[in-house]
N, C-alpha and C positions, 0 to 999 in steps of 0.2 A: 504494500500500500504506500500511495505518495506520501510524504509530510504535506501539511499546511502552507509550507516555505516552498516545496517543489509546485506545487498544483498553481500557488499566485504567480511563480516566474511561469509555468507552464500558459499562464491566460493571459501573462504581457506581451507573450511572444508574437511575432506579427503573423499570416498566414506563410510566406514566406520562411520565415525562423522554424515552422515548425514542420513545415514541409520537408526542409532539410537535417532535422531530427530525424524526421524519417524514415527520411532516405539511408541518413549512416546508419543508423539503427537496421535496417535489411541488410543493410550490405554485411555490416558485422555479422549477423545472424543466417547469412544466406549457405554459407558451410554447414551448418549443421541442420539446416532443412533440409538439406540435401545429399545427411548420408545416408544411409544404409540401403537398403533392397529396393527395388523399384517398389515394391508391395509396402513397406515401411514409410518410404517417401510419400507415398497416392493417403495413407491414410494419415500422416501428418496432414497434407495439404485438406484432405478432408473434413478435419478435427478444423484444423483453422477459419474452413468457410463456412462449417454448422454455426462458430463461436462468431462469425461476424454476421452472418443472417441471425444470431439470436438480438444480437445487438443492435442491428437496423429494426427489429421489430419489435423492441422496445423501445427504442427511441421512437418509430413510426404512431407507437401505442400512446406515450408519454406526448407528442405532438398531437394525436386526437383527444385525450381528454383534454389537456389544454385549449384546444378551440372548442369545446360544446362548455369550454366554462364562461368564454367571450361572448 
């Protein structure tokens, strides 16, 4: 979990700044997504897009209550 201190530099960042966090951040990580078995690899990659489809669709969620409270 972030600190308090991480999350407010995290929301000063421009879109820019953080775009480029990103970016290093894959690249640093892009080796070890990419050991093992092709069978290993497919379901790392898999695990990763259940975990961002769950997250678009809360956030999706969290944006409809929001508008029927408007």
């Amino acid at each position: 979990m972030l600190s308090q201190q991480q999350l407010e530099q995290y929301r000063q960042m421009t879109p820019s700044e953080r775009l480029s966090l990103s970016l290093r951040m894959l690249r640093e990580q892009w080796p070890c997504l990419m050991e093992g078995s092709k069978e290993r690899v497919d379901r790392k990659f898999a695990l990763l897009n259940q975990q961002n489809d769950e997250r678009n669709q809360a956030l999706l969620a969290g944006m409809a209550r929001l508008r029927k409270t408007q």
